[in-house]
C-alpha positions as CSV (number, residue, x, y, z in Angstrom):
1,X,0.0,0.0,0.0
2,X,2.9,2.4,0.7
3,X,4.6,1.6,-2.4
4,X,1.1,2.7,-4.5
5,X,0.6,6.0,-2.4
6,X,4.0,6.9,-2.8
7,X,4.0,6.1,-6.8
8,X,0.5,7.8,-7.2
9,X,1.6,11.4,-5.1
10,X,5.3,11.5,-7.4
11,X,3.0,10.9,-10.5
12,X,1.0,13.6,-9.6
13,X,3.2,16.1,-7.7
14,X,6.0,15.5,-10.6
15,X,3.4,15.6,-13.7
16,X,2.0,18.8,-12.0
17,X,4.8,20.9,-11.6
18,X,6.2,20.3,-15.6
19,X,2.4,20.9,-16.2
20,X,2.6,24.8,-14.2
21,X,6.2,25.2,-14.5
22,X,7.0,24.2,-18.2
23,X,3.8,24.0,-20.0
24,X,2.3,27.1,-18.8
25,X,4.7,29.4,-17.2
26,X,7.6,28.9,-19.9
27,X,5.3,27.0,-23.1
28,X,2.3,29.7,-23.0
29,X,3.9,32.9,-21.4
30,X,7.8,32.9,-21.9
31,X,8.3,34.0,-17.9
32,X,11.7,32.8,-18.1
33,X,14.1,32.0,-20.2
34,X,16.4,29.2,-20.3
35,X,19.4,27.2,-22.5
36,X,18.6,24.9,-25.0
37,X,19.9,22.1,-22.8
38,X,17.7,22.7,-20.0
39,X,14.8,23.6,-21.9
40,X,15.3,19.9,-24.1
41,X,15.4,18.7,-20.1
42,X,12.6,20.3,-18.9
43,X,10.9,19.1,-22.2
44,X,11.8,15.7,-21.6
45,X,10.8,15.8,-18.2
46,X,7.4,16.9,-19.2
47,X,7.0,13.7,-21.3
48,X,8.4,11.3,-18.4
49,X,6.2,12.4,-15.7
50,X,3.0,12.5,-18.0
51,X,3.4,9.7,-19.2
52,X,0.4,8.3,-21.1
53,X,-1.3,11.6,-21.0
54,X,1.9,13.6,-22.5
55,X,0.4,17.3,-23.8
56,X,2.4,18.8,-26.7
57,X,4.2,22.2,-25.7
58,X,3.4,24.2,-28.7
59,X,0.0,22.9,-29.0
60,X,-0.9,23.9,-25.1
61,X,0.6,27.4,-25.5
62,X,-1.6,28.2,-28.3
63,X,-4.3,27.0,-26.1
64,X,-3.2,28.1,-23.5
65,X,-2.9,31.9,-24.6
66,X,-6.4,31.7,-26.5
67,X,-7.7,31.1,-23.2
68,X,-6.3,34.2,-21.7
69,X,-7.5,36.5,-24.9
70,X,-10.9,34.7,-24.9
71,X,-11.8,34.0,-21.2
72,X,-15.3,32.7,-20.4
73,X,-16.8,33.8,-23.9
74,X,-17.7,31.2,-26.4
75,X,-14.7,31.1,-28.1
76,X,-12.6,30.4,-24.9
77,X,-11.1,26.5,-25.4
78,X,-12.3,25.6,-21.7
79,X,-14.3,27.9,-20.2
80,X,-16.8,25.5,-17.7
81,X,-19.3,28.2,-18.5
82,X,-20.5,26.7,-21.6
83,X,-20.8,23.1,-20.9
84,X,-23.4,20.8,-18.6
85,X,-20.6,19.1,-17.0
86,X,-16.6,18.4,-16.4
87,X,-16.4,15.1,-18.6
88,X,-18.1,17.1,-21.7
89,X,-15.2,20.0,-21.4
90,X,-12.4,17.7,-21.3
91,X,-13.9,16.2,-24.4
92,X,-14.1,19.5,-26.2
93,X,-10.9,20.3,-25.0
94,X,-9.2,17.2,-26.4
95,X,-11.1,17.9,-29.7
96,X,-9.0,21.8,-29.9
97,X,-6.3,20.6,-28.7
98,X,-5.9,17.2,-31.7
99,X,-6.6,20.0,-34.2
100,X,-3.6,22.1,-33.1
101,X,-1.6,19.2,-32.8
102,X,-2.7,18.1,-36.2
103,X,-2.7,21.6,-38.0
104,X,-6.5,21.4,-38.2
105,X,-6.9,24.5,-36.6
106,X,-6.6,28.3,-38.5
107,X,-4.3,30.0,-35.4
108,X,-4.4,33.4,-35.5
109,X,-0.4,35.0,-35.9
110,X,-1.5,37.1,-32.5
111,X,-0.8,33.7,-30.4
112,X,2.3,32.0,-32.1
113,X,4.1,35.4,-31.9
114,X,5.9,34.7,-28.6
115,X,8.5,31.6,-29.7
116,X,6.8,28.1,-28.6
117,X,8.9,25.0,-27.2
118,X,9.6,22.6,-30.4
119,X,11.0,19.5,-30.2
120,X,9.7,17.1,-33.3
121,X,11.4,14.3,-32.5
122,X,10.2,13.9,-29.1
123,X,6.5,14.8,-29.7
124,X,6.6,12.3,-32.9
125,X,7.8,9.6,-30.1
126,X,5.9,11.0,-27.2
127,X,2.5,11.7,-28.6
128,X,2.5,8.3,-30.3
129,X,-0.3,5.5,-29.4
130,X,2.5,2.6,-29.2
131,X,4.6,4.7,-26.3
132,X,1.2,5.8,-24.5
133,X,0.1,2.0,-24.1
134,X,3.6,1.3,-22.8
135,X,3.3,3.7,-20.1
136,X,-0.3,2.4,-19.1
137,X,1.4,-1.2,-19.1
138,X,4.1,0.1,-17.1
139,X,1.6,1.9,-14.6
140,X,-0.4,-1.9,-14.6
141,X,2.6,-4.0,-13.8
142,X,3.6,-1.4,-11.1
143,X,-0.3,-2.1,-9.7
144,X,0.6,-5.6,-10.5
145,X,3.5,-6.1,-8.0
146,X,2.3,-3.7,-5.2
147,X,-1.2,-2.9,-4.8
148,X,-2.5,-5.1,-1.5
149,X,-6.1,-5.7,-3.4
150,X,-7.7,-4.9,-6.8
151,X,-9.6,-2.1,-5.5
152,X,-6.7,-0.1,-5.9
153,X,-6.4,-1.0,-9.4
154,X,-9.6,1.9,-9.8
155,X,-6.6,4.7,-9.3
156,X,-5.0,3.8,-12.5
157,X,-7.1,5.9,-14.7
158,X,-5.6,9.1,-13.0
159,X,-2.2,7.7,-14.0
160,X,-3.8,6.9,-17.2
161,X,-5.1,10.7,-17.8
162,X,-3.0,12.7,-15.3
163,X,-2.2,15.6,-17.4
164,X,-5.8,16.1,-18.5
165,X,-7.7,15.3,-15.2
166,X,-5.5,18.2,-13.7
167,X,-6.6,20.6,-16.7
168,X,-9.7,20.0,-16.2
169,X,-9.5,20.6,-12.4
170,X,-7.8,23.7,-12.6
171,X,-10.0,25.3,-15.7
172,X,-13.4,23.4,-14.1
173,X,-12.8,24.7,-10.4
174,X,-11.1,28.0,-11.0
175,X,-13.0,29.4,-13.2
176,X,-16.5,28.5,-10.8
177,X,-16.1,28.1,-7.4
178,X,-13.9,30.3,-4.6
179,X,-12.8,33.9,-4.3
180,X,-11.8,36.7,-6.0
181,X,-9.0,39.5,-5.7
182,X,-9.6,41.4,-9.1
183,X,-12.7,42.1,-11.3
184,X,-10.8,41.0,-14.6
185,X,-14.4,41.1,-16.8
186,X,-14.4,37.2,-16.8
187,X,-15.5,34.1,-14.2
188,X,-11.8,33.3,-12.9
189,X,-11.7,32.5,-8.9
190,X,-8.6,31.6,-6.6
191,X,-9.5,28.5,-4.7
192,X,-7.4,28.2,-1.9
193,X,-6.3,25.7,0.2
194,X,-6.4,23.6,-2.6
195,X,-4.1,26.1,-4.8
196,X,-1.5,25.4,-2.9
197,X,-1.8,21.6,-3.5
198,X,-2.2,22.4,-7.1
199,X,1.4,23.9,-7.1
200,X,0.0,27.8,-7.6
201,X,-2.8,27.0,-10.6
202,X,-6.0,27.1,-8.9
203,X,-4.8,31.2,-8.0
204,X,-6.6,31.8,-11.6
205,X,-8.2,34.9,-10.5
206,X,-4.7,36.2,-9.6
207,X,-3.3,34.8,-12.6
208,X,-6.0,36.1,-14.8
209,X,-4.8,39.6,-14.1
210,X,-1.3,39.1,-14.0
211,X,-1.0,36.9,-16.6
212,X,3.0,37.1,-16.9
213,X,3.9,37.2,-13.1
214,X,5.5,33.8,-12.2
215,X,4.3,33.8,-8.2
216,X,0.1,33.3,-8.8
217,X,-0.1,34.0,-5.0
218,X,-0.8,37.8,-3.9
219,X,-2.8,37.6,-0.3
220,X,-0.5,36.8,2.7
221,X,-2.3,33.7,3.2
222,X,-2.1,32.7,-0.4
223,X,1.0,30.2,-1.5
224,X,2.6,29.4,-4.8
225,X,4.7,26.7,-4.3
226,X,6.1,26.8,-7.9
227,X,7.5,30.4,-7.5
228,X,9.9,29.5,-4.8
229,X,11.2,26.8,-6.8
230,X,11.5,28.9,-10.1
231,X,13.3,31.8,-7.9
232,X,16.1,28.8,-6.9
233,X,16.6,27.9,-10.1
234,X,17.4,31.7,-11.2
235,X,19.2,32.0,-8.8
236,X,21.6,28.7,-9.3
237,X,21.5,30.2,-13.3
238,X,19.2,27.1,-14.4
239,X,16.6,29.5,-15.5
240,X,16.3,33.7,-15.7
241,X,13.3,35.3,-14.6
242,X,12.2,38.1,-16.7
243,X,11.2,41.0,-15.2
244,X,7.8,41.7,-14.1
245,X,5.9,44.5,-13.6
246,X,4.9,46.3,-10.8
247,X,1.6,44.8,-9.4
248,X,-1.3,47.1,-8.5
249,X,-2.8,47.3,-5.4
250,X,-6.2,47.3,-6.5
């Protein structure tokens, strides 16, 4: 039982912080910059600890970025606002987000002018249907060797669909239910404590108005544990955080 809790909190933990830290605050809005090196690591990294569910980089900044321009009108990617439930988002989501992977989708030039993360070779072999079935037999034969009864076989679909699941957590929950600091003419809420335990995304109402600050916290009691880990990094040279500006008060 140890073993499983253990392997299903790194899955998460690890998945979720290249989700915030790589896909979002480096994919979609260039907060730092990096060396080719560590941005091929980080990249790579991404892929590991999704997994099954790997999301292309260039695909989720585009995304990403229409969601900011577009948020909570109809031709926002994910707004929760315009669908009866959760499970009929993510499915809508996955349909935008297979078009941009696919070059289905017209893009407008406004949201690919900021450079995007590419790395062909590694989307080609990540985003393929042979390596996602490896990683769910991977995640089975773990289960296999260490889960005490079958019932805890019903957590592998999170391992399965760990990248989306928190997607839809953060754009389902923080854009309906919790708090907000700033009117920024859309739905987007801060739901805390549970933003801390999403590593800093579920501060969307924060975010939302400073969409290019890498700390999503701004109360006192609010906490972004990404941002300390991103000001480490700067400071060790890994990463350089780009100047921000000043936040208002109001």
């Amino acid at each position: 039982m140890t073993a499983i809790l253990i392997f299903l909190c790194v899955h998460w933990f690890f998945s979720l912080f290249f989700h915030t830290f790589f896909l979002h605050r480096y994919a979609s809005h260039q907060m730092y910059t990096t060396s080719k090196f560590w941005e091929r690591f980080f990249y790579f990294s991404t892929w590991f600890f999704q997994g099954s569910s790997y999301l292309i980089p260039r695909a989720y900044g585009v995304m990403h970025r229409m969601h900011h321009v577009y948020s909570d009108t109809e031709h926002d990617p994910h707004s929760p606002h315009f669908f009866k439930d959760v499970w009929s988002m993510m499915v809508r989501t996955r349909q935008i987000y297979n078009d941009h992977v696919e070059g289905k989708a017209k893009v407008d030039p406004e949201f690919t002018q900021e450079p995007l993360p590419i790395w062909e070779k590694m989307d080609k072999f990540g985003d393929n249907n042979i390596t996602r079935l490896v990683w769910v037999g991977l995640y089975i034969a773990f289960y296999a060797v260490f889960a005490p009864s079958a019932w805890w076989f019903l957590l592998l679909p999170i391992h399965f669909l760990m990248g989306p699941i928190q997607g839809a957590v953060v754009n389902w929950c923080g854009h309906k239910y919790g708090y907000r600091n700033f009117d920024n003419g859309d739905e987007s809420k801060n739901t805390s404590p549970w933003g801390i335990l999403l590593m800093g995304e579920l501060f969307q109402n924060n975010h939302h108005k400073h969409g290019n600050h890498p700390n999503f916290a701004k109360k006192w009691f609010e906490i972004d544990p990404t941002y300390p880990i991103m000001k480490v990094m700067h400071w060790v040279g890994i990463i350089k955080l780009k100047p921000v500006p000043v936040i208002s008060k109001h």
